[in-house]
N, CA, C and O atoms as a GROMACS GRO file, in nm:
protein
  400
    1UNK      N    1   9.377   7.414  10.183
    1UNK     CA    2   9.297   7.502  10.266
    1UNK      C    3   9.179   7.423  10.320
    1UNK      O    4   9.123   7.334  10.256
    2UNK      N    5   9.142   7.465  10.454
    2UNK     CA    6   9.080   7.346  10.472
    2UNK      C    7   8.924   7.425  10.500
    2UNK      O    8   8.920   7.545  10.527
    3UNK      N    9   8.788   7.330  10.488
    3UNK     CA   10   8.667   7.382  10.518
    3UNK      C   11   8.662   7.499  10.549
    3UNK      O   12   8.631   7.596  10.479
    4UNK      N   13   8.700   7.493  10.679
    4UNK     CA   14   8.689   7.623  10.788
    4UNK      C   15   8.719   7.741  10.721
    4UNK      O   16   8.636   7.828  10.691
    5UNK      N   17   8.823   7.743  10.700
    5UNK     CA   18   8.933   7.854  10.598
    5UNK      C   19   8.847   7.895  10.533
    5UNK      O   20   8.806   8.005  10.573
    6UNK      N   21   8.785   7.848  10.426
    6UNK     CA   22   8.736   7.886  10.344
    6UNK      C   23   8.585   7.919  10.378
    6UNK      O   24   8.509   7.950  10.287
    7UNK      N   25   8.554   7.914  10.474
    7UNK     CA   26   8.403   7.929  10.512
    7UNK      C   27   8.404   8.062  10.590
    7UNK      O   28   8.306   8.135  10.600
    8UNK      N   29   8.528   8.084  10.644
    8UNK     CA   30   8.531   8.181  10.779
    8UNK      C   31   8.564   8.319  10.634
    8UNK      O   32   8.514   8.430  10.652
    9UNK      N   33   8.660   8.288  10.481
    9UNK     CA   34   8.684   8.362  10.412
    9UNK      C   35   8.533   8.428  10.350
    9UNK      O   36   8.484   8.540  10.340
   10UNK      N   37   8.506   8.332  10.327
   10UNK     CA   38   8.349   8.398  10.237
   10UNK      C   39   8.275   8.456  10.352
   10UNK      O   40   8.243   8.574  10.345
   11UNK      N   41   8.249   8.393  10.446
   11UNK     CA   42   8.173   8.488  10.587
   11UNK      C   43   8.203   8.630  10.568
   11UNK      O   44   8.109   8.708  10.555
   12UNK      N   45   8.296   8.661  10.566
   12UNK     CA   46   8.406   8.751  10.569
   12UNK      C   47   8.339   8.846  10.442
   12UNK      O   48   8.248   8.926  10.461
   13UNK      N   49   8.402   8.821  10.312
   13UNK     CA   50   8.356   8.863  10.240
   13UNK      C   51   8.167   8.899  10.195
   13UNK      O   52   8.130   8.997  10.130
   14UNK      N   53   8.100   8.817  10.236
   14UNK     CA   54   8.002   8.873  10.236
   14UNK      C   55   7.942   8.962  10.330
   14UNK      O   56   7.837   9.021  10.304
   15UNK      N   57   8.016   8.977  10.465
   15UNK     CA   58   8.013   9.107  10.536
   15UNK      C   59   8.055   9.220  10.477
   15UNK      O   60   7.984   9.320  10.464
   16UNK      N   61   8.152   9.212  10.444
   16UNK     CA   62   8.233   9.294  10.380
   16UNK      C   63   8.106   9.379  10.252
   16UNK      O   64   8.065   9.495  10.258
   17UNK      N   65   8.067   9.270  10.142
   17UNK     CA   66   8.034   9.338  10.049
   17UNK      C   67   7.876   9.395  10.098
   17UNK      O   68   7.813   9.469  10.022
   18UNK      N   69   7.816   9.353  10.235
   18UNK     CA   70   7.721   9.374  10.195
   18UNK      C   71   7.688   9.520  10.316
   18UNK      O   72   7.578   9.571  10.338
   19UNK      N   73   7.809   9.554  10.373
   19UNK     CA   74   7.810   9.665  10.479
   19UNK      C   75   7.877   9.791  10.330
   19UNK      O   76   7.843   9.909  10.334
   20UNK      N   77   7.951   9.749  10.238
   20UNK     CA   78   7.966   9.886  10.128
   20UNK      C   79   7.836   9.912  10.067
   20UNK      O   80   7.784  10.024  10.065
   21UNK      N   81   7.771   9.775  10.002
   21UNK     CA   82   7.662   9.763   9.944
   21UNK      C   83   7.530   9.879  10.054
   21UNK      O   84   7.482   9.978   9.999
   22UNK      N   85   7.506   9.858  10.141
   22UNK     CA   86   7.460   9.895  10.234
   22UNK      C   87   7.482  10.091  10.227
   22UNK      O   88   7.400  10.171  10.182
   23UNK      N   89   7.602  10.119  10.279
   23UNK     CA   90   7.654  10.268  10.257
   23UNK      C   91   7.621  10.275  10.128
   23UNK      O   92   7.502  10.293  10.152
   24UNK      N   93   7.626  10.276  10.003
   24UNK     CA   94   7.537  10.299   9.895
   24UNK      C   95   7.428  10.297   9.913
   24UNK      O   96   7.381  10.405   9.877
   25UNK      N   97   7.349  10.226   9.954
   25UNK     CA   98   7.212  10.222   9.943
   25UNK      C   99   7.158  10.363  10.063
   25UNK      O  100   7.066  10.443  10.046
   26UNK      N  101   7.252  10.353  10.180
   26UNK     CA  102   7.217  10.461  10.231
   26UNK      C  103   7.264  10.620  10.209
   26UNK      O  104   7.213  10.727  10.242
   27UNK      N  105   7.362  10.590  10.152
   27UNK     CA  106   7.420  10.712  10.018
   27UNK      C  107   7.296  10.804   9.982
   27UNK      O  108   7.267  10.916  10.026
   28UNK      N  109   7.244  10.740   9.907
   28UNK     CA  110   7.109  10.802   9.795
   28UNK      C  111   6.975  10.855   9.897
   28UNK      O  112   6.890  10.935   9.859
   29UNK      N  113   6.977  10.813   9.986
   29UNK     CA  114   6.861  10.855  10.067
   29UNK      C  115   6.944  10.982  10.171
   29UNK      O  116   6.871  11.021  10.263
   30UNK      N  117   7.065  11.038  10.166
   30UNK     CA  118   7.132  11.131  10.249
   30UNK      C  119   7.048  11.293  10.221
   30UNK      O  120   6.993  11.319  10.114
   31UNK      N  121   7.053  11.370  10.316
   31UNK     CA  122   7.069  11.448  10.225
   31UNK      C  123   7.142  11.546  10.157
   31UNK      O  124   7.250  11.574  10.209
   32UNK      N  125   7.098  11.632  10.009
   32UNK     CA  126   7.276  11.703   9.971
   32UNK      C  127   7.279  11.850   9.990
   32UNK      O  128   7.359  11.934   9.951
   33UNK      N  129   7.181  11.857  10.054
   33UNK     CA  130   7.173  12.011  10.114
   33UNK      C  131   7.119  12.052  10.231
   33UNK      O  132   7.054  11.964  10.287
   34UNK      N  133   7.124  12.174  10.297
   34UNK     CA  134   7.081  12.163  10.415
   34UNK      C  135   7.150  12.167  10.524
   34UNK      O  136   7.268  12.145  10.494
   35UNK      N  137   7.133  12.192  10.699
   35UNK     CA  138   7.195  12.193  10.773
   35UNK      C  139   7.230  12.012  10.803
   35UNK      O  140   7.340  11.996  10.854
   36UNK      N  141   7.174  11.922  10.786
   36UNK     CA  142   7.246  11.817  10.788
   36UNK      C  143   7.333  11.746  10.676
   36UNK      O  144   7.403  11.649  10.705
   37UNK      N  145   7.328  11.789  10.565
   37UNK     CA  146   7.412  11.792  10.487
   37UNK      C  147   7.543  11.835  10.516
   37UNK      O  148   7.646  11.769  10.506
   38UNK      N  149   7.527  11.973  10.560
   38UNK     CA  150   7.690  12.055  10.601
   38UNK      C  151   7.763  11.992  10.736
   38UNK      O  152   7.879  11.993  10.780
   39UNK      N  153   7.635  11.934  10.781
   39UNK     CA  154   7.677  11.867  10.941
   39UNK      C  155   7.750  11.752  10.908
   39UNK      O  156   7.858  11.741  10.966
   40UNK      N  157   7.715  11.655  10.820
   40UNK     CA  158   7.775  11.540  10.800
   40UNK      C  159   7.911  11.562  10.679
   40UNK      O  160   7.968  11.456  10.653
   41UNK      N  161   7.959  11.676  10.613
   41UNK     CA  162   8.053  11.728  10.582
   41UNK      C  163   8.181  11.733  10.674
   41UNK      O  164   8.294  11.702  10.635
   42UNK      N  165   8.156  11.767  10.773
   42UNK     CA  166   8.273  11.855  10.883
   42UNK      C  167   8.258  11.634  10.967
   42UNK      O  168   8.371  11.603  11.005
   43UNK      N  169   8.192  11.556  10.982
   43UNK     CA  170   8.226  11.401  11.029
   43UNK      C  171   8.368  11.404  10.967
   43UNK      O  172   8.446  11.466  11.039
   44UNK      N  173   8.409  11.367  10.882
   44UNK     CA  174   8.569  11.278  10.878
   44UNK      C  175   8.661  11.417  10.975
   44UNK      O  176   8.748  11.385  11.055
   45UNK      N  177   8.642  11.490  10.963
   45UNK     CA  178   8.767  11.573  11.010
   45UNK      C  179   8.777  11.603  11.182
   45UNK      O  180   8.868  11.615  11.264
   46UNK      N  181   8.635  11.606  11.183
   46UNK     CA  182   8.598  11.548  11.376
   46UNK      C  183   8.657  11.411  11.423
   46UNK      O  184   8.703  11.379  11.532
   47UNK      N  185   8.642  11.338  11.306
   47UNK     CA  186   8.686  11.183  11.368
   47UNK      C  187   8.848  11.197  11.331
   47UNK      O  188   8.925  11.159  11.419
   48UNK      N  189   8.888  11.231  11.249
   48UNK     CA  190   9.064  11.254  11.262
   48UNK      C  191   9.058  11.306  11.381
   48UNK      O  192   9.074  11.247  11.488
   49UNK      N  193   9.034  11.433  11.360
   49UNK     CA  194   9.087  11.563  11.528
   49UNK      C  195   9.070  11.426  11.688
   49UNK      O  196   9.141  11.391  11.783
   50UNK      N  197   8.946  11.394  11.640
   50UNK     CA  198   8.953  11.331  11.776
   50UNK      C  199   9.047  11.152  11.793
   50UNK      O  200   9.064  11.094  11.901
   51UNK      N  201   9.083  11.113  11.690
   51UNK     CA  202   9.153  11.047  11.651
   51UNK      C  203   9.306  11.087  11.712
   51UNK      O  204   9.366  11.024  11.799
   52UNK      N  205   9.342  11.185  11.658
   52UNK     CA  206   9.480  11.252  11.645
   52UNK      C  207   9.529  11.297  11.833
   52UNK      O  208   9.618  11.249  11.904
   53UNK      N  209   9.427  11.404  11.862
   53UNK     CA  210   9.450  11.477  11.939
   53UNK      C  211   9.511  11.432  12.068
   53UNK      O  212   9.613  11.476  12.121
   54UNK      N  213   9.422  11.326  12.115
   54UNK     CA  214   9.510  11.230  12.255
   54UNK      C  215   9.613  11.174  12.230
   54UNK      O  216   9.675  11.128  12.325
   55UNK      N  217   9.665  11.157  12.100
   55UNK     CA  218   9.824  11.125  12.072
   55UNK      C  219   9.904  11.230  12.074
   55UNK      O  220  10.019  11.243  12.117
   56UNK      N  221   9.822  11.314  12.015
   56UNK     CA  222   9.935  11.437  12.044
   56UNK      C  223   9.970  11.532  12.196
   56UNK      O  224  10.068  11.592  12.240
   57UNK      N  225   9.833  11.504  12.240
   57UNK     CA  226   9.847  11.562  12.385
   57UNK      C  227   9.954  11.524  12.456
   57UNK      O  228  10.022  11.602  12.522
   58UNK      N  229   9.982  11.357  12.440
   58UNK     CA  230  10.038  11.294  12.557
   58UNK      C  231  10.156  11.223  12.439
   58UNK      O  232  10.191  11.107  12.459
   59UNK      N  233  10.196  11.278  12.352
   59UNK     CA  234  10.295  11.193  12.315
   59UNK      C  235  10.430  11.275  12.304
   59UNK      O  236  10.525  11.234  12.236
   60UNK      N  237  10.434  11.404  12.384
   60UNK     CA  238  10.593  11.436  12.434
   60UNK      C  239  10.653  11.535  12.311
   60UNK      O  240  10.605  11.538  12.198
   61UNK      N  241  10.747  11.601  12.348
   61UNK     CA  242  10.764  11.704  12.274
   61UNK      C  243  10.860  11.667  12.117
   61UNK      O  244  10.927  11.757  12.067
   62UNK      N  245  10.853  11.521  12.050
   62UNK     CA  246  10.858  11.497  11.906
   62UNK      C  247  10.706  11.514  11.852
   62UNK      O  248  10.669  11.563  11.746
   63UNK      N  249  10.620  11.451  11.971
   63UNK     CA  250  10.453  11.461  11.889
   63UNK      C  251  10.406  11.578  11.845
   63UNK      O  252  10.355  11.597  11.734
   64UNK      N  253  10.429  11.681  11.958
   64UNK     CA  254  10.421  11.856  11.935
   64UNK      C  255  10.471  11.939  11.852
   64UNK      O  256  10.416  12.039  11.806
   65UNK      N  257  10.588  11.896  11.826
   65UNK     CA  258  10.692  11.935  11.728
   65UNK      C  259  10.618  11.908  11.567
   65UNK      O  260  10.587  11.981  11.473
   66UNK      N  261  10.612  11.775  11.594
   66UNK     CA  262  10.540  11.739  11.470
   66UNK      C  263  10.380  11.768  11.427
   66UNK      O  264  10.335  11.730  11.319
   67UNK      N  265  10.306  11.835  11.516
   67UNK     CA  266  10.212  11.882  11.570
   67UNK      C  267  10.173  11.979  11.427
   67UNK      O  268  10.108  11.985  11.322
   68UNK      N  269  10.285  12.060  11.532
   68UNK     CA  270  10.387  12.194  11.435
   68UNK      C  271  10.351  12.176  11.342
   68UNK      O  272  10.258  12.233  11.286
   69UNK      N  273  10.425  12.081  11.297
   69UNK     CA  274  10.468  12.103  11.117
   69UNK      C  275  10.416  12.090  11.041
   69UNK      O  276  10.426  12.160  10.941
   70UNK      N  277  10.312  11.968  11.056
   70UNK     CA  278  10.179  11.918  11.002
   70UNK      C  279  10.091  12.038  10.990
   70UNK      O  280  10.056  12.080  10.879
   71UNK      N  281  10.056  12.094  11.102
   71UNK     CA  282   9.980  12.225  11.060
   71UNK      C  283  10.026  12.328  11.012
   71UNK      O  284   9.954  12.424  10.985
   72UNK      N  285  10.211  12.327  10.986
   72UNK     CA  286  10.228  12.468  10.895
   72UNK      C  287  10.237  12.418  10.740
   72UNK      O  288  10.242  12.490  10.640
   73UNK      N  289  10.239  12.247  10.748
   73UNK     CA  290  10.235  12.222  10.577
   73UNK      C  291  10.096  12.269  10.554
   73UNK      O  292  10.077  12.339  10.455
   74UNK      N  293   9.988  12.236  10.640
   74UNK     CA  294   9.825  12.266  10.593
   74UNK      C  295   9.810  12.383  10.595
   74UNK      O  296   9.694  12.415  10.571
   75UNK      N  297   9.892  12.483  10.616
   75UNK     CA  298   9.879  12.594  10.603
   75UNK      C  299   9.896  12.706  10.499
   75UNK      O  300   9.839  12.814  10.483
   76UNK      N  301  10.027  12.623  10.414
   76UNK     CA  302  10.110  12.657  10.303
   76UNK      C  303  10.027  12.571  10.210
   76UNK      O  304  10.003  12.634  10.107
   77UNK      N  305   9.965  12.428  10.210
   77UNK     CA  306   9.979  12.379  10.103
   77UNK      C  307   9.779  12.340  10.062
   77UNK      O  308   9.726  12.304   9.957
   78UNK      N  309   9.721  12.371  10.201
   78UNK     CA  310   9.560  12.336  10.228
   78UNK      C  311   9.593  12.195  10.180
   78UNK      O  312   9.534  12.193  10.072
   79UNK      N  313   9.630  12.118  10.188
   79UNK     CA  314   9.616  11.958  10.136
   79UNK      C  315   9.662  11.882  10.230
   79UNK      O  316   9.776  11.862  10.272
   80UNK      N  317   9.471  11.806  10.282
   80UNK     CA  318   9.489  11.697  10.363
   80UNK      C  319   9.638  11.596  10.365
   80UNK      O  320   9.726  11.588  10.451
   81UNK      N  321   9.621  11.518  10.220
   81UNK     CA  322   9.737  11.432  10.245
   81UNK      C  323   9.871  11.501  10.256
   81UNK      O  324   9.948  11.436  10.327
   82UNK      N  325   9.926  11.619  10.205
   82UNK     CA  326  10.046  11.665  10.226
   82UNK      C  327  10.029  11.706  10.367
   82UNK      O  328  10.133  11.738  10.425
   83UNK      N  329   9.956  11.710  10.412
   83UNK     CA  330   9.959  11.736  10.563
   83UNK      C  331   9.987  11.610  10.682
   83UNK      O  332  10.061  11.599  10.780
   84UNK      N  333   9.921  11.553  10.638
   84UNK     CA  334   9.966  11.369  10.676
   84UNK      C  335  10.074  11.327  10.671
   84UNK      O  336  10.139  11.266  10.756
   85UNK      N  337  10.105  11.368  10.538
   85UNK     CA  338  10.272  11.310  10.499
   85UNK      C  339  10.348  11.386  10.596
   85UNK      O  340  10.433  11.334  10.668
   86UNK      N  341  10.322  11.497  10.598
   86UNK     CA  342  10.412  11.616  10.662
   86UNK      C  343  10.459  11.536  10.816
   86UNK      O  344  10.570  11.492  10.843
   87UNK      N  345  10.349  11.535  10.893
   87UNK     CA  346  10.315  11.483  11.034
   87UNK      C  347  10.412  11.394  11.040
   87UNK      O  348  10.516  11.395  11.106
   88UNK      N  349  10.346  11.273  10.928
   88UNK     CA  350  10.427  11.176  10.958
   88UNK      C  351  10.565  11.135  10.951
   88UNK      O  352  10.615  11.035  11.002
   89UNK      N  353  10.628  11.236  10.875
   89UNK     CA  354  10.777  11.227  10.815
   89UNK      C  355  10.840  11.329  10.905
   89UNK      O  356  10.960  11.341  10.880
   90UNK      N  357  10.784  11.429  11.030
   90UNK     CA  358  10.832  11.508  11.145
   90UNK      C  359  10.825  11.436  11.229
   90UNK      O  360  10.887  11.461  11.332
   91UNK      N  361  10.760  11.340  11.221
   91UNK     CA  362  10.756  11.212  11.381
   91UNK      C  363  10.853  11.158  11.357
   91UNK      O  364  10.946  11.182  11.433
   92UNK      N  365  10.876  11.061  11.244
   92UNK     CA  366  10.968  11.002  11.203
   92UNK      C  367  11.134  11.016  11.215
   92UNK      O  368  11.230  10.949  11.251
   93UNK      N  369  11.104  11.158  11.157
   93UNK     CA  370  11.279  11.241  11.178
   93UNK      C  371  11.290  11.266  11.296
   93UNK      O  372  11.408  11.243  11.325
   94UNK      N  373  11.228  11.305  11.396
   94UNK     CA  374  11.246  11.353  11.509
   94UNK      C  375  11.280  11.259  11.607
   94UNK      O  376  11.371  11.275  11.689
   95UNK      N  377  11.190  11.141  11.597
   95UNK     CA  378  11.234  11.020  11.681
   95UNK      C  379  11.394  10.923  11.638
   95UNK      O  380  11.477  10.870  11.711
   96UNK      N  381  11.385  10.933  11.499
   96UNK     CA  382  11.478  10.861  11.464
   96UNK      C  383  11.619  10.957  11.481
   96UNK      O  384  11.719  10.893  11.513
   97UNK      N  385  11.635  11.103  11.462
   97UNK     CA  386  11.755  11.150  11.434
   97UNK      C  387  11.763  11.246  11.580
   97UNK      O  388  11.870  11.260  11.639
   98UNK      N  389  11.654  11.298  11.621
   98UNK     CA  390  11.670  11.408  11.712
   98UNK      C  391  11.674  11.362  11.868
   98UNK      O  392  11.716  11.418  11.970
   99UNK      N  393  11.602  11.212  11.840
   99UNK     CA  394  11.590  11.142  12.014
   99UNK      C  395  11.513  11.188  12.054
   99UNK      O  396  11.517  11.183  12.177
  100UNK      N  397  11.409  11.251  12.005
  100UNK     CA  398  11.295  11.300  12.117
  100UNK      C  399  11.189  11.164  12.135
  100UNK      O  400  11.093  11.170  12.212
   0.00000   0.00000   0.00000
């Protein structure tokens, strides 16, 4: 392995540890109640939705389908990841067996 390699690796890693290190430190100063508390609650599921949504808009009637299903597993089961799985294993079947 040569210099570089190993210089560009630790670079690396000390970004790495010191941007988690960092979210901890800004962890403890959040706050855990309150209207910005509840505000920064509902962040990951805004950044999925808006994540998700322009794929699904424009990705044709297996994406919709699977759209579907994903939201009737979250419906039956309230669980993020079984809902994921769901999505992803209706895209999957649909493209691979149905041709959409």
């Amino acid at each position: 392995m040569s210099l570089d390699s190993l210089l560009a690796i630790l670079g690396m890693a000390i970004v790495t540890f010191a941007i988690r290190a960092g979210g901890l430190l800004i962890a403890e100063r959040l706050p855990s109640t309150g209207f910005m508390a509840l505000w920064m609650r509902h962040i990951p599921g805004a950044v999925l939705a808006a994540l998700i949504a322009p794929e699904v808009l424009k990705g044709g009637p297996a994406a919709w389908l699977a759209a579907l299903a994903a939201t009737l597993v979250y419906l039956a089961t309230r669980n993020v990841f079984a809902t994921i799985v769901g999505g992803v294993l209706a895209i999957f079947l649909l493209r691979r067996f149905a041709g959409l």
